[in-house]
C-alpha positions in Angstrom: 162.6 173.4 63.3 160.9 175.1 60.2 160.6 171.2 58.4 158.3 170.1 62.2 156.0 173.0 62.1 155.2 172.7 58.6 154.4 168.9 59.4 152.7 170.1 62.0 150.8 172.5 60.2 149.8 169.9 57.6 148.7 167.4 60.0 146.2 169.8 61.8 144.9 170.6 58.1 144.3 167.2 57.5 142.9 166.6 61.1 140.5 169.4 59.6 139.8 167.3 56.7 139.0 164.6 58.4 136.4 166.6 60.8 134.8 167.7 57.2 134.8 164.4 56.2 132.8 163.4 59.2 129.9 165.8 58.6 129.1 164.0 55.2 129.3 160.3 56.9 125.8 159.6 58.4 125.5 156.9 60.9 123.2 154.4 60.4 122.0 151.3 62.4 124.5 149.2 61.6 128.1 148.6 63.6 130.0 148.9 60.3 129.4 152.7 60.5 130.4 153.1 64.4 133.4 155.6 64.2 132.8 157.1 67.3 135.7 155.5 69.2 138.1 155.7 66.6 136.9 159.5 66.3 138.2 159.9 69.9 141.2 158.2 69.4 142.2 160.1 66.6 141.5 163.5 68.5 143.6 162.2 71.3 146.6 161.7 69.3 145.6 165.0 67.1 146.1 167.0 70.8 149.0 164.4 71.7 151.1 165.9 68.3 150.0 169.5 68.5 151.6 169.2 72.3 154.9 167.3 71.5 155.5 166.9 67.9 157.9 164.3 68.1 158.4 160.9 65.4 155.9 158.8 67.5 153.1 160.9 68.2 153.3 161.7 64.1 153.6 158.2 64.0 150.7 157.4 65.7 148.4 160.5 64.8 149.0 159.0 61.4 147.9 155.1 61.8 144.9 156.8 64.1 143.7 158.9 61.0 143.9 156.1 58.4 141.9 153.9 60.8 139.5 156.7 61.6 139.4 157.0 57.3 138.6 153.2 57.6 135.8 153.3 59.7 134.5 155.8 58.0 134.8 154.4 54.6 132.5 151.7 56.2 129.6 153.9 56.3 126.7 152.9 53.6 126.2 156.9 52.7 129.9 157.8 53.5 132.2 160.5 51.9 134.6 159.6 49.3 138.0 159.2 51.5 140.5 157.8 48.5 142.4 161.0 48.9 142.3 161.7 52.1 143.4 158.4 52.8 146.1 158.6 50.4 147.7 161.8 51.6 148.1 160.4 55.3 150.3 157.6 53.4 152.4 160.4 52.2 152.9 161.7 55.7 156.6 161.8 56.1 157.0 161.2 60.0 161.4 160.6 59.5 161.8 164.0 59.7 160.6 164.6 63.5 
C-alpha cells in the first residue's frame, strides 16, 4: 500500500508539472499547437488514478501525459518538455 501512494503521489506531482508546463506553451494559429483536447483527456485520467489507483488507470494516465507532452512539444514558442517527457517513461505502472 505505501509503494501505490507514493506512485500516486508522484503522478499528481508530475500532473503538476505538466499544468506548469502549459503556462509557458502559447497557442498560436496553427493546429500543431491545439492541446486542448489532449489537456482534457489527460485531466480525466489524472481524476480517473487519484479515484482508483489501479495498473490501468496508471497505465493510461501515463500514455495521456506523454501525448499531452507531444502536443505540446508541437507548439512554435513551447516549453522544453525532454524531461518531463522522460520521467513519464520511467513511470513504473507493475507495481499497482
Amino acid at each position: 500500500m505505501k509503494k501505490s501512494k507514493r506512485i500516486a503521489a508522484y503522478l499528481v506531482a508530475m500532473a503538476t508539472l505538466i499544468v506548469f508546463a502549459l503556462t509557458g506553451c502559447e497557442k498560436d494559429d496553427s493546429s500543431s499547437c491545439d492541446w486542448d483536447a489532449a489537456y482534457q483527456t489527460y485531466m480525466q485520467k489524472v481524476n480517473a488514478f487519484t479515484a482508483n489507483q489501479s495498473r490501468s488507470n496508471c497505465t493510461a494516465l501515463k500514455d495521456a501525459a506523454l501525448k499531452l507532452i507531444d502536443k505540446i512539444g508541437n507548439c512554435e514558442q513551447g516549453v522544453s518538455i525532454k524531461e518531463a517527457a522522460e520521467a513519464w517513461r520511467q513511470v513504473d505502472c507493475s507495481g499497482l
